[in-house]
TIPA-843251 format. One record per atom (N, C-alpha, C): x, y, z; residue in one letter. Coordinates in steps of 0.05 Angstrom, whole numbers, plus 5000, padded with zeros to 4 digits. Each point is the difference from the previous one (the first is absolute). Layout:
<sites>
XYZa...
</sites>
This chain:
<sites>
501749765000x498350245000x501850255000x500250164983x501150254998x499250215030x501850045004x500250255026x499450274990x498450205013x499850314993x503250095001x500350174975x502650165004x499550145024x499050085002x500150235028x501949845029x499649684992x500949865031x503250064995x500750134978x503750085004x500050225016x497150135011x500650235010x499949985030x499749755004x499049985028x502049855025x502450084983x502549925014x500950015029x498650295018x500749975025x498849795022x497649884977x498049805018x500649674997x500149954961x500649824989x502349905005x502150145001x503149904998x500949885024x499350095019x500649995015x498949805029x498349874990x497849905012x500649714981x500449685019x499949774982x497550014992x500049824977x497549844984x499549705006x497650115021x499649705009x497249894990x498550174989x498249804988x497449935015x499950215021x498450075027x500750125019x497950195012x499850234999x499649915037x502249995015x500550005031x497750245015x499249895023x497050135009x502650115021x498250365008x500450095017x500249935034x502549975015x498850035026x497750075004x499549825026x495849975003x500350375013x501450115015x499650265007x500950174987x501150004969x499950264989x497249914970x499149875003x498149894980x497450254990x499850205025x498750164999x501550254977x502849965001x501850204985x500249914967x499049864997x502049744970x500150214983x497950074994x499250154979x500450264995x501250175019x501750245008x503149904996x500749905009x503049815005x500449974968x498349874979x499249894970x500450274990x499850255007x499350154990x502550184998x501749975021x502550165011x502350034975x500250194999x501550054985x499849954970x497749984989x498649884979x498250204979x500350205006x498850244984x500050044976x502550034998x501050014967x499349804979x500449825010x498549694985x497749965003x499250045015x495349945003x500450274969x501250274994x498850174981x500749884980x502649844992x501649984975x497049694994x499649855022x498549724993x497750104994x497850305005x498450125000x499949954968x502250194995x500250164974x499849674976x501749885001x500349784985x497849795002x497849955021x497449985003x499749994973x498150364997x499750114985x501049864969x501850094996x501449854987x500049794973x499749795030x500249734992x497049864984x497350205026x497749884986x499050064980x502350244987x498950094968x502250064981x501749775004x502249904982x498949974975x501950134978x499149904975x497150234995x499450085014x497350224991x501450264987x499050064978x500550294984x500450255027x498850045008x498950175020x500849955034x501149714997x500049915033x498950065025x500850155014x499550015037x497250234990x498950124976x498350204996x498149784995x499049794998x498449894987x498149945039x501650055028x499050025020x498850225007x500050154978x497850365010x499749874977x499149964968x498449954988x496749865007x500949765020x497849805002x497850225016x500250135024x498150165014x499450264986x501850134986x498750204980x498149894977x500449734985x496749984993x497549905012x501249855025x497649895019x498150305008x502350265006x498650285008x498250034971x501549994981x498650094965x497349905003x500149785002x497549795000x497250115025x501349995021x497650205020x499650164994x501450174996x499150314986x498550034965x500349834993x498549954973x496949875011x500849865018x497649845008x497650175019x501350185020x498550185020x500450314987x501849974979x498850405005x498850014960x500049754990x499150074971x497749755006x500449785002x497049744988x499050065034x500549955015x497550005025x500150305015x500050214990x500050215002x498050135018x498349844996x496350005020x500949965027x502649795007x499949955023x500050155027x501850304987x499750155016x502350005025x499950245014x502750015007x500449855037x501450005012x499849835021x499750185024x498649895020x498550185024x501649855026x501150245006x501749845024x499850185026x499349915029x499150075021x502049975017x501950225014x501849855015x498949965030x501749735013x498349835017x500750275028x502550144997x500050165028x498050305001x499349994975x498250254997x495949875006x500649784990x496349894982x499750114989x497650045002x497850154988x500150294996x500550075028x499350335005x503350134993x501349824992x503550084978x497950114965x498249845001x499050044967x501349704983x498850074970x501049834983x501650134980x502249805001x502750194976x499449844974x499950104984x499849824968x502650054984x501249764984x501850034985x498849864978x502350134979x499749904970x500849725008x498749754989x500849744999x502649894988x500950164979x502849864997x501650105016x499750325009x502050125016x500149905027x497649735009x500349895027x500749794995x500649854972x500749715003x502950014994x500750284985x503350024995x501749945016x499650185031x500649975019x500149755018x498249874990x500949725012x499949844989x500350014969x501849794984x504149995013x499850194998x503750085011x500449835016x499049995028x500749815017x500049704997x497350024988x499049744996x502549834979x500250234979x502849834980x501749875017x500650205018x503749855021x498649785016x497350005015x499749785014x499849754994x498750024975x499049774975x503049904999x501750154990x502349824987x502249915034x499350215018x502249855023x498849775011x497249955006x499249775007x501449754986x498350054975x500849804976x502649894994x501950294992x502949965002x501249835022x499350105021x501249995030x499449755006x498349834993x499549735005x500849844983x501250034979x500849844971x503750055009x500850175015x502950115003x501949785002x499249955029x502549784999x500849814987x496849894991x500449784976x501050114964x500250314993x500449974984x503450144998x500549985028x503450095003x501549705016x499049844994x501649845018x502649844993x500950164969x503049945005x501450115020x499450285023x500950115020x499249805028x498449825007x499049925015x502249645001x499750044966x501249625004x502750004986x501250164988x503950044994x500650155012x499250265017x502650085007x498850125028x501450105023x500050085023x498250305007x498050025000x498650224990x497950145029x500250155003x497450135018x497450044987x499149805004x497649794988x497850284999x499150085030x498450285004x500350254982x501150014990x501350194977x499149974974x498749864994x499549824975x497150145006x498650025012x497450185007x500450264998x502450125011x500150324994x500550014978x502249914989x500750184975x497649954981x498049734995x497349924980x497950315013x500150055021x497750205009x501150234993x502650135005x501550274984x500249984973x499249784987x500049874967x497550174988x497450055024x498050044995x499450255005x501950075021x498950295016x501550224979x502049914977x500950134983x498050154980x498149754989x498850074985x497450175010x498849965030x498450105018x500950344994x502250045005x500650275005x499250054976x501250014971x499850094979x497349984989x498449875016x496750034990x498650245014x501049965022x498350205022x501650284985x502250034994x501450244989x497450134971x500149744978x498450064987x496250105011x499649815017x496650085013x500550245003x500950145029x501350265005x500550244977x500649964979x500450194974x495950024992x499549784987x498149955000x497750195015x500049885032x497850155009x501050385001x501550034997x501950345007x498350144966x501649834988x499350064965x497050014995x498249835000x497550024993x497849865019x501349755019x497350015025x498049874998x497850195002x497549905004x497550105019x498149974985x496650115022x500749925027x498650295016x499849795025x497750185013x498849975017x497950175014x499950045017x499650155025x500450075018x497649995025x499749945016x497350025023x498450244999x501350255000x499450254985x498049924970x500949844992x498950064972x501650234976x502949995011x501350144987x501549824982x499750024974x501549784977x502650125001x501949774994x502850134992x500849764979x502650174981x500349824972x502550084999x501849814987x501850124981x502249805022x503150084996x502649915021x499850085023x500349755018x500450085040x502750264994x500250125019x502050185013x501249945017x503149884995x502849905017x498250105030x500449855026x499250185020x501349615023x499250155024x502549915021x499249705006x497149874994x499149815004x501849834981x500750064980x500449844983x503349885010x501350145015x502249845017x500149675016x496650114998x500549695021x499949784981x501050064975x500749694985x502549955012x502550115021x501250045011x499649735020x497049955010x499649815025x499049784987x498050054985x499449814988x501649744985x500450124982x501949814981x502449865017x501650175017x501549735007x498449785014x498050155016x498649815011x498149704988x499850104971x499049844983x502449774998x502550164995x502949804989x500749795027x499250125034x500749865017x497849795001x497650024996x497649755009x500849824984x500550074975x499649734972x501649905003x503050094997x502149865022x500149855009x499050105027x499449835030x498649694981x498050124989x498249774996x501949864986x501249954983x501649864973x502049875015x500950105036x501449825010x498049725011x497350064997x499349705014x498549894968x499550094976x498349944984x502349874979x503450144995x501249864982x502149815010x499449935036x500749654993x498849855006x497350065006x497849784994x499549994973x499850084981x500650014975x501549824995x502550065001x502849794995x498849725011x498249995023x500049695006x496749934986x498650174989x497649814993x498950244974x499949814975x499950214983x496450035002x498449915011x497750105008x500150145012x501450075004x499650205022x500650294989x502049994983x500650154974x497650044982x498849784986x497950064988x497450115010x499349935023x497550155020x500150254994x503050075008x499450425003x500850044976x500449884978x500250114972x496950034995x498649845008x496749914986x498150225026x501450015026x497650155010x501150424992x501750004990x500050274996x498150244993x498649894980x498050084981x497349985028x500649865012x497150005017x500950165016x502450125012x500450145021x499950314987x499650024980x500550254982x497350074999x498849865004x496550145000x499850015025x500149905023x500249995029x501550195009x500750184980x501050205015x499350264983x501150245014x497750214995x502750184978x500049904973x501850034978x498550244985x496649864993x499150084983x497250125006x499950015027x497650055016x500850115023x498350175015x501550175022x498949795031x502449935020x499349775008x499150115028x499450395009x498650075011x497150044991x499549864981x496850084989x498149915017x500849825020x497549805016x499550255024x502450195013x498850205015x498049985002x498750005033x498650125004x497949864998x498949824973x498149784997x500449745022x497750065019x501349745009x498649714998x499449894985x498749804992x502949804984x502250324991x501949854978x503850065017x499550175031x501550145008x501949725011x498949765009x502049825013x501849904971x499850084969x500649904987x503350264993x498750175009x502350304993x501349895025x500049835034x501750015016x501349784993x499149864990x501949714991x501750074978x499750194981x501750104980x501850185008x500350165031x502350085007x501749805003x500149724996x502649865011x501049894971x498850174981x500949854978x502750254995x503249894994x501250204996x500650224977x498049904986x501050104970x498250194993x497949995022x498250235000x501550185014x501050035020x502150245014x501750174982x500749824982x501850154974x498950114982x497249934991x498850084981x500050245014x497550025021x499850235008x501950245006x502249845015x501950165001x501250284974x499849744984x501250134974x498450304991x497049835013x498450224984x499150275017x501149935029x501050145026x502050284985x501749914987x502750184985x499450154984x498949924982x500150144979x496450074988x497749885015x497450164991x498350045025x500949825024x497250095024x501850295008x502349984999x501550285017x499049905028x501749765013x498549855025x502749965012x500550055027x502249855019x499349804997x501749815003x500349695010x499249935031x500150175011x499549995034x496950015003x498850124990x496650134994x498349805007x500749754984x498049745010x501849845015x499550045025x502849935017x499049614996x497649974999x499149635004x501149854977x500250084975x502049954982x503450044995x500250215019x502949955006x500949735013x498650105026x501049715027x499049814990x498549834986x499449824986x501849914982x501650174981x503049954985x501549915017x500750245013x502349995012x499949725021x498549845012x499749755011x500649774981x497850074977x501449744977x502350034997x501350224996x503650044985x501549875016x499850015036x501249855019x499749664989x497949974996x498749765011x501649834979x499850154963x501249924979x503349975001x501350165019x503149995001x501049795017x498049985026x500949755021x499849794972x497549954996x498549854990x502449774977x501250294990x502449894974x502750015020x500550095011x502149905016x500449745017x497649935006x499949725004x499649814974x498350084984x500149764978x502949964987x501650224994x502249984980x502749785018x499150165031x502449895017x499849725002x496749824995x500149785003x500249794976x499350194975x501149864981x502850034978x501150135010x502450094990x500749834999x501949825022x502149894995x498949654985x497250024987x498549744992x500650144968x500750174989x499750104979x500349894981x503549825000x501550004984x498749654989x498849915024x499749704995x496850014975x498250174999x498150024988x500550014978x502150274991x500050094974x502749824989x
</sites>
């Protein structure tokens, strides 16, 4: 099996370190560290293995590492052909925020200008799940030839992604500044045309890494269960598409406010995380909303994020050193 050129670059780790062909488990008391320890001194190579990612999955393409902002710029083409020209009737989306209700009013947006916004996210989560659980098994000449910080093999596949993440949200951002979109106001005051740069829009600042730390976290317990059961691999390839409607992408997933016949269904969808990001996103750059505001969807994240880091710090620490015998 041919090795990535890049592993000539990885000499202070490789060289120096025998090749044994398995991957020695941490003392039981630094086990909580592995993956920090994996990480030490390792910077420069998680970007160079980032970059060649990239790369590698679009070898041989006219266009290469561009054909990864191609695929979500016509999936956007396609909604926006679909919601602002053929279902045009549908009308634009009514969203209630849960710390205001009712007596906050109802804010209306143009429908593509609310699904733009959380297509973006949705792109990076779609592919780090997916990616992030296919990883180890599709790098494991690092896992079974040569001496490698196995945990690493997750960062650099998720900075593989968060590359192209940035350069979409760069393009969205032009986008909404340049031309935008309807939106309406509680007032009943219409406004049109490009948002105006303004201070909310920093907190892509909190967000986004926060997005890069959960999926992470998660890809340390999801890509070596993977490695040991390719059902397990195929499950979250096949339930994606169901979790993409289950979450509030394309629909505003405070709409149940307030109704309460449908309200235990909006509290069970705070624990979904991909709704935190949507909103978030759309927190930045169209509610003009702190992140702090709905404090029950903060502390609700911020519990899963714990729960997801223990969660992968124990799965990876216990299947690590089983790695090499699977693949």
């Amino acid at each position: 099996m041919e090795v990535c050129p890049v592993i000539a670059e990885l000499s202070p780790i490789t060289h120096h370190i025998p090749v044994t062909g398995r991957i020695r488990s941490a003392p039981r008391e630094k086990t909580m560290f592995q993956i920090a320890k994996e990480h030490h001194h390792f910077g420069k190579q998680i970007l160079l293995l980032a970059k060649n990612e990239l790369i590698k999955k679009y070898k041989g393409a006219v266009i290469g590492p561009l054909w990864s902002v191609v695929k979500p710029l016509f999936t956007l083409f396609v909604y926006w052909f679909a919601f602002s020209i053929g279902l045009k009737g549908a009308g634009n989306v009514k969203v209630i925020f849960p710390e205001l209700g009712h007596a906050g009013g109802v804010f209306e947006y143009e429908r593509f200008l609310f699904m733009l916004v959380g297509f973006i996210p949705w792109f990076f989560i779609n592919e780090s799940i997916v990616q992030g659980a296919k990883s180890i098994r599709e790098n494991r000449q690092f896992v079974t030839k040569v001496s490698f910080p196995v945990s690493t093999i997750m960062t650099y596949t998720s900075v593989a992604r968060l590359y192209v993440h940035i350069f979409l949200t760069g393009l969205m951002y032009l986008y909404l500044v340049l031309i935008g979109g309807k939106m309406t106001l509680p007032s009943g005051e219409a406004l049109a045309g490009g948002i105006s740069p303004n201070i909310y829009n920093l907190q892509i600042l909190f967000y986004m890494p926060l997005m890069f730390i959960f999926f992470l976290a998660l890809s340390w317990s999801t890509a070596p269960m993977s490695a040991f059961s390719r059902d397990f691999e195929n499950m979250i390839v096949s339930v994606m598409s169901g979790i993409f409607w289950l979450s509030g992408i394309i629909y505003d997933s405070y709409l149940l406010t307030g109704n309460l016949k449908y309200d235990w269904i909006r509290k069970i969808m705070l624990f979904n995380p991909i709704n935190f990001f949507a909103n978030g996103y759309r927190n930045c750059f169209i509610y003009n909303r702190w992140f702090w505001e709905y404090k029950t969807e903060l502390y609700v994240f911020l519990a899963e994020l714990l729960f997801i880091i223990i969660l992968g710090i124990f799965n990876y620490n216990r299947l690590r050193k089983r790695l090499p015998d699977v693949l």
